[in-house]
C-alpha positions as CSV (number, residue, x, y, z in Angstrom):
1,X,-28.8,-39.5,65.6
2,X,-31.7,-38.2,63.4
3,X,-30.5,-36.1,59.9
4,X,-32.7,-33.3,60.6
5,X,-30.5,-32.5,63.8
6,X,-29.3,-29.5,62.2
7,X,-33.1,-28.4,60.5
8,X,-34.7,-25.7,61.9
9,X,-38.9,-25.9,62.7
10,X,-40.5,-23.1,63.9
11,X,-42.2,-25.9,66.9
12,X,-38.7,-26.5,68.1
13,X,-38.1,-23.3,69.7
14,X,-40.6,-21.9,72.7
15,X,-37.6,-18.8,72.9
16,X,-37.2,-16.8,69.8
17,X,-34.4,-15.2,69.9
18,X,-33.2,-12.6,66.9
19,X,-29.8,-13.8,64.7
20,X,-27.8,-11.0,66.0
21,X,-28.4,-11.4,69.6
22,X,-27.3,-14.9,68.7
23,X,-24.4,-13.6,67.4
24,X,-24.0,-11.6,70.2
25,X,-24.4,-14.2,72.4
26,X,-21.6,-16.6,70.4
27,X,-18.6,-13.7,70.4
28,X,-18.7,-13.6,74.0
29,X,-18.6,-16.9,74.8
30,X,-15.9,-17.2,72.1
31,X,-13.7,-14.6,73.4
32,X,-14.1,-15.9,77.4
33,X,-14.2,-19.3,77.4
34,X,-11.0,-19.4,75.1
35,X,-9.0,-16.3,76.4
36,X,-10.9,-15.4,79.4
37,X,-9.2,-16.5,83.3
38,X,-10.9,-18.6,85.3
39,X,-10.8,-17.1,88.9
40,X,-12.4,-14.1,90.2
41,X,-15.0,-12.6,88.7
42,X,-14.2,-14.2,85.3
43,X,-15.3,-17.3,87.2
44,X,-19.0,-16.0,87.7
45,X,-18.7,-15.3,84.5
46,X,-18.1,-17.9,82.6
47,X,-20.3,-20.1,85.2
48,X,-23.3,-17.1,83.8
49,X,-22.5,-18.1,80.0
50,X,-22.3,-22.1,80.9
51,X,-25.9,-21.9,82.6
52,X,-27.5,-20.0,79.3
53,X,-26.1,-22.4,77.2
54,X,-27.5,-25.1,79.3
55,X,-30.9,-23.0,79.1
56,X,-30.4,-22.3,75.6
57,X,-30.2,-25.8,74.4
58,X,-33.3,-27.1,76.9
59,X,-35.5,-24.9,75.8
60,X,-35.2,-25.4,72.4
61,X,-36.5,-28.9,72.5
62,X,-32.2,-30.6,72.6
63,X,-32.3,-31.4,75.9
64,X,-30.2,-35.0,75.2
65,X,-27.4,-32.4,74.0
66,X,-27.8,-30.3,77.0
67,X,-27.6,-32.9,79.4
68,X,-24.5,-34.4,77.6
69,X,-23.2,-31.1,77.8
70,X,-24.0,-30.6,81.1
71,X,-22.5,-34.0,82.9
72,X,-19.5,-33.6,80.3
73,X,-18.5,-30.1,81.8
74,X,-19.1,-31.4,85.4
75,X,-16.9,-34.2,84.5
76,X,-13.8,-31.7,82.6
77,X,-14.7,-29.6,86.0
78,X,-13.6,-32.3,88.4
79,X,-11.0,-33.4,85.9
80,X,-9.6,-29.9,86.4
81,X,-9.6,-29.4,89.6
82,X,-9.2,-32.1,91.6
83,X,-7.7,-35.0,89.1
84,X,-5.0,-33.3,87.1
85,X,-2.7,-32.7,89.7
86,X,-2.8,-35.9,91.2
87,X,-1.8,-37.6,88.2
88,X,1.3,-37.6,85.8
89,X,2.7,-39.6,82.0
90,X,0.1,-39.9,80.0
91,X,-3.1,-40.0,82.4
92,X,-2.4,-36.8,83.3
93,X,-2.0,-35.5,79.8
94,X,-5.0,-36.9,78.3
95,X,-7.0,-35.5,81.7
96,X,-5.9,-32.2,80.6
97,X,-6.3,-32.6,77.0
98,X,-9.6,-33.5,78.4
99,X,-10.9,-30.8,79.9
100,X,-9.4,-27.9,77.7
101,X,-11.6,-29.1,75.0
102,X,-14.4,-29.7,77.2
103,X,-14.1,-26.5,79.5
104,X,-13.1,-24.4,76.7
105,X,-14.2,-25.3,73.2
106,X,-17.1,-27.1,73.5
107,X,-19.5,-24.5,74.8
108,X,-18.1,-22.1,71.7
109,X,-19.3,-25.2,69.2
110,X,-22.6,-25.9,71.3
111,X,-23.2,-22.0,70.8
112,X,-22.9,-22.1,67.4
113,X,-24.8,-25.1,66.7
114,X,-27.7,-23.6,69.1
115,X,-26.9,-20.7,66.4
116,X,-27.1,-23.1,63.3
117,X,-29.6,-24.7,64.7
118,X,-32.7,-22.3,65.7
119,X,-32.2,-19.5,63.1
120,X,-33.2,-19.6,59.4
121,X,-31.0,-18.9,56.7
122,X,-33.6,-15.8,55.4
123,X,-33.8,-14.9,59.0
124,X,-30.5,-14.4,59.2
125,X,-30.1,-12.6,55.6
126,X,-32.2,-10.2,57.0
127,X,-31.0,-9.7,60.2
128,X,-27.8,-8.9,58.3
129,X,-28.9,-6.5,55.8
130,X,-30.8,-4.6,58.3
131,X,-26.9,-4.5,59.9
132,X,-25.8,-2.9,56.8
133,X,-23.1,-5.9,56.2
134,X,-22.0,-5.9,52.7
135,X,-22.9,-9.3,50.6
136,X,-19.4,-10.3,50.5
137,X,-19.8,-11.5,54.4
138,X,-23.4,-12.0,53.7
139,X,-23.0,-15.2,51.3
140,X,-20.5,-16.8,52.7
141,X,-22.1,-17.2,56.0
142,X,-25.4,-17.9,53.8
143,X,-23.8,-20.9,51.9
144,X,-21.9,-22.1,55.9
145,X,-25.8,-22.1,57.4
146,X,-26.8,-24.4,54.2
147,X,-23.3,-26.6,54.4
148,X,-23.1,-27.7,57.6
149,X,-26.8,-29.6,57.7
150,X,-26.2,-30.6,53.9
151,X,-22.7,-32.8,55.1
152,X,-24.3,-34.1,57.8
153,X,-26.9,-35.6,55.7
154,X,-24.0,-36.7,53.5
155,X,-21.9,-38.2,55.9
156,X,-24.9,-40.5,56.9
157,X,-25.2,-41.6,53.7
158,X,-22.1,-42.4,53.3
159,X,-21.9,-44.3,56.6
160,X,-25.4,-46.3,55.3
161,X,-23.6,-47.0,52.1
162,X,-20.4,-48.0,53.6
163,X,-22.0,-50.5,56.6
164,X,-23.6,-52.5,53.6
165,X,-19.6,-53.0,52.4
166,X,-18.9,-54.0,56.4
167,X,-16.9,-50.9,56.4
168,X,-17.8,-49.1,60.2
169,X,-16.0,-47.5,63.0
170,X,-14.7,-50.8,63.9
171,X,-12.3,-50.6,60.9
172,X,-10.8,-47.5,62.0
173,X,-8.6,-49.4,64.4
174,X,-9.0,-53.4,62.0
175,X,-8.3,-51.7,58.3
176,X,-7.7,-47.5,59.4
177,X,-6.5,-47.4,55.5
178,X,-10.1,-48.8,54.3
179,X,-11.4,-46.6,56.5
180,X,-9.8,-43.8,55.2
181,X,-10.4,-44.5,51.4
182,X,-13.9,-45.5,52.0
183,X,-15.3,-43.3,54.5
184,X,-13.3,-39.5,54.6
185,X,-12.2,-39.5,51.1
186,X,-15.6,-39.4,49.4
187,X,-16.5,-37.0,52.4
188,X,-13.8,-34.6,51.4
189,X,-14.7,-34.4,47.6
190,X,-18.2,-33.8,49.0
191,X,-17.1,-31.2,51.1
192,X,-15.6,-29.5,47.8
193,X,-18.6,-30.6,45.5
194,X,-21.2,-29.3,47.7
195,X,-19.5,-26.0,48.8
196,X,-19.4,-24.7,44.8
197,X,-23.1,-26.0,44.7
198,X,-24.3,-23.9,47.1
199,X,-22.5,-20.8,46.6
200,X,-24.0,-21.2,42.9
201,X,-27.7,-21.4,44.4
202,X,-27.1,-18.5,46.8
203,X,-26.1,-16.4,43.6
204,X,-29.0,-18.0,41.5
205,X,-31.6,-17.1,44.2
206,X,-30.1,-12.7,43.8
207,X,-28.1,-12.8,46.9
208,X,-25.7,-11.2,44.7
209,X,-28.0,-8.9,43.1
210,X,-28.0,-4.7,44.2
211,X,-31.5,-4.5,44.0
212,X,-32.8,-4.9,48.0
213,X,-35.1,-7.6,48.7
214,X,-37.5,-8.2,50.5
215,X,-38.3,-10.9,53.3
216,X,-41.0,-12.3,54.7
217,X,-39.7,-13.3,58.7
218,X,-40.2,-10.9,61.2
219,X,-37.2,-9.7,62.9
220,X,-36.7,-7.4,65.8
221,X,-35.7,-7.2,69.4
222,X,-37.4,-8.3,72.0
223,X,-37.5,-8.4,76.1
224,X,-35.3,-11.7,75.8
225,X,-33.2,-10.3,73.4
226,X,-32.4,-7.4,75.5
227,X,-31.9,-9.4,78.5
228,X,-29.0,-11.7,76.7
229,X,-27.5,-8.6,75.1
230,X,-27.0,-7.1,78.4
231,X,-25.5,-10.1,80.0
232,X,-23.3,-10.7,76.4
233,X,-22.2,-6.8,77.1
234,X,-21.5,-7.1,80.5
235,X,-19.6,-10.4,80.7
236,X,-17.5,-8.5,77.7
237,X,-16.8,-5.7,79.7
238,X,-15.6,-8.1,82.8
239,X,-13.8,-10.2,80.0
240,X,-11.5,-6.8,78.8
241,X,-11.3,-5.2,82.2
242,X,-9.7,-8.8,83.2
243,X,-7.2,-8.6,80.7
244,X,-6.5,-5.5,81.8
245,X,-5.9,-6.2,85.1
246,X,-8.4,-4.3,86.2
247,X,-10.4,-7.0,87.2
């Protein structure tokens, strides 16, 4: 997998969508794909907010993740409905195990990694101020859109380091403690290391600071963004009318 997986470029993206639809978009697939039913009109629903994602993540140039994505939900699908309750022990567990994760967690990461993925950290600093959030929620969700690339590119060096030792995947099952000591120890101390780092440089660069600054992305809503915050509204509405009973 290539380290810039989590790098935004402007060329990567033909739709450009603002941070809070985003947003927007990743509360209410949150809230249904987790809590949300699955028959009725919750069904159409959450078919609706599987397709987008699909869309989301093809059109910004990640097609290998959407069709992942894609034949792994058609798999958890099947899994569901037609394999579960023909099996029993510890098939049938893992199968369900399976597709909970699948059917109900991974679109909620794949949104937010869309979300990670497509939107600049300024971009979203000013989408945010022009919200009115305070800075207190404002930096830390600076310092996560900065941490989660910055890992990654740790993590791989880590792995290069550690295949030079011998030390791969293989010995998670041959030597698990190696493994361990090796591979997501000196992940975890980076994990700590690099999270004071960059709370330090958001400070350093005045997100901290009273005085208002300025930006120079362009932000606003457009015909796109209006069409996915109606369909994030409505599948919300369907999602606490549901809950309700109503629906």
């Amino acid at each position: 997998m290539s380290k810039k997986i989590l790098q935004y470029n402007v060329a990567d993206s033909y739709l450009r969508l603002d941070p809070r639809t985003k947003l927007l978009l990743m509360l209410s697939v949150s809230f249904i794909m987790i809590l949300g039913g699955t028959s009725g009109i919750m069904f159409c629903v959450r078919l609706t907010l599987i397709i987008i994602i699909f869309i989301l993540l093809f059109i910004s140039q990640r097609s290998k993740y959407a069709l992942s994505y894609g034949s792994l939900y058609l798999i958890a699908w099947y899994a569901e409905m037609y394999f579960i309750g023909k099996t029993s022990g510890f098939i049938n567990y893992i199968a369900t195990l399976f597709s909970i994760i699948v059917l109900r967690y991974m679109p909620c990461i794949l949104t937010g990694y869309y979300l990670i993925s497509t939107t600049r950290v300024s971009e979203f600093i000013a989408a945010m101020e022009r919200m009115k959030i305070s800075q207190k929620i404002i930096i830390p969700f600076a310092v996560m859109f900065r941490f989660f690339p910055t890992i990654y590119d740790e993590s791989n060096s880590i792995k290069d380091a550690m295949h030079m030792r011998g030390i791969g995947y293989k010995s998670l099952i041959t030597s698990p403690i190696v493994f361990f000591e090796y591979r997501v120890i000196p992940l975890l101390m980076s994990l700590v290391k690099i999270g004071d780092e960059l709370t330090v440089a958001a400070i350093t660069r005045g997100l901290g600071s009273p005085v208002k600054r300025t930006n120079i992305h362009k932000i606003g809503f457009g015909v796109w963004d209006m069409l996915f915050i109606t369909i994030s509204i409505i599948a919300l509405i369907c999602f606490i009318l549901s809950q309700g009973g109503v629906l």
